[in-house]
C-alpha positions as CSV (number, residue, x, y, z in Angstrom):
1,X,8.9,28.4,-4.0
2,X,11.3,25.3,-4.4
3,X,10.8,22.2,-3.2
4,X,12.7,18.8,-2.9
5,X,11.1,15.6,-1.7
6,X,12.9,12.2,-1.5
7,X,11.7,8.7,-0.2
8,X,12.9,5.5,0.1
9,X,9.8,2.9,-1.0
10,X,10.2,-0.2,1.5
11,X,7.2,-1.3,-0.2
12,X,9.2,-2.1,-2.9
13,X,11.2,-4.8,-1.4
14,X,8.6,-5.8,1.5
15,X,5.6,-8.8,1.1
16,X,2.6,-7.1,0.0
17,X,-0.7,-9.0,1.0
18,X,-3.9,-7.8,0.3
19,X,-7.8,-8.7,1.5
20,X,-9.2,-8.4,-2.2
21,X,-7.8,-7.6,-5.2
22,X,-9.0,-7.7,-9.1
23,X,-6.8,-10.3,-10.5
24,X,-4.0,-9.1,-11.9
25,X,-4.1,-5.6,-10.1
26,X,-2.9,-7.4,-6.9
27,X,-0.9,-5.5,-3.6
28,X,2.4,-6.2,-6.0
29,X,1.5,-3.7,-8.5
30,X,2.5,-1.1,-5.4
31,X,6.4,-2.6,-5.8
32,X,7.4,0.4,-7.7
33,X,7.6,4.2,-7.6
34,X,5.5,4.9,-11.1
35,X,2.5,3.9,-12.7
36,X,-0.9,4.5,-13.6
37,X,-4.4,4.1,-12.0
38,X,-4.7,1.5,-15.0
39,X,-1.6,-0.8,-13.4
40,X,-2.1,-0.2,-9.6
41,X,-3.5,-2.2,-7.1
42,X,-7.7,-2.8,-7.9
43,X,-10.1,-3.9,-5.4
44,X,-12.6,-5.8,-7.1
45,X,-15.7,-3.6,-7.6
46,X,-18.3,-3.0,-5.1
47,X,-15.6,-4.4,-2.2
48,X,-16.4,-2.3,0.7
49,X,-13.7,-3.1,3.2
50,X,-10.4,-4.3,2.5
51,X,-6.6,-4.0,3.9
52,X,-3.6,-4.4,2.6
53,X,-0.3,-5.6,5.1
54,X,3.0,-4.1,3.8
55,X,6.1,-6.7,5.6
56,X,9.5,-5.0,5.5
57,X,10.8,-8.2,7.2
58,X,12.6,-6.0,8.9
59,X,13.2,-3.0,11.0
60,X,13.2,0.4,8.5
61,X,11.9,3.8,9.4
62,X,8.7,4.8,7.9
63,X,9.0,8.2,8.0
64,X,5.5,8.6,5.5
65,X,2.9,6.8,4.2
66,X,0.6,6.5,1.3
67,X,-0.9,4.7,-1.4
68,X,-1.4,6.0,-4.9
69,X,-3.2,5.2,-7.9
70,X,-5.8,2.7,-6.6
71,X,-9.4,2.5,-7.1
72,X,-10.3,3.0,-3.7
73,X,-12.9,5.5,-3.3
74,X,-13.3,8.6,-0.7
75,X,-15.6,6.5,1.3
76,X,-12.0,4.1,2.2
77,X,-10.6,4.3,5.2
78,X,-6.4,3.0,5.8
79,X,-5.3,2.0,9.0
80,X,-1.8,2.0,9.4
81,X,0.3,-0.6,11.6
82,X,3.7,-0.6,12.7
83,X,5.6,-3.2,14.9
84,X,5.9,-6.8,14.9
85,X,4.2,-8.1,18.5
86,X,1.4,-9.8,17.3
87,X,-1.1,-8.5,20.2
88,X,-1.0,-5.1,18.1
89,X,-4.3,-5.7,16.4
């Protein structure tokens, strides 16, 4: 079986903000389209709830989402928000 799979990361160039993050390991580290669980975004340990708001400052089509190599743990949940009206909570 072959498969191809290409992206564009709008994270890359977007304003990452984050609830909680180990300092250092902030939402920045998810700028780029490698790395390690040692480099990536950290919530600081024992955080149970966090979020993290991805701003393309513009309109792009998201046409998948994810985030990698963080220490969140199975017990996470993501919630994911797209639009710009700010009664969309």
């Amino acid at each position: 079986m072959t498969c191809l799979l290409g992206w564009e990361n709008h994270a890359r160039t977007a304003t990452l903000t984050a609830s909680a993050a180990v300092a250092g390991l902030g939402a920045a580290q998810l700028q780029n389209d490698h790395g390690a669980t040692s480099t990536s975004w950290h919530t600081p340990a024992g955080t149970t709830s966090a979020w993290l708001l991805i701003d393309a400052g513009a309109a792009v089509a998201w046409r998948g989402f994810g985030v990698f190599n963080t220490n969140l743990t199975t017990a996470a949940t993501t919630r994911w928000r797209l639009g710009n009206d700010p009664a969309f909570a």
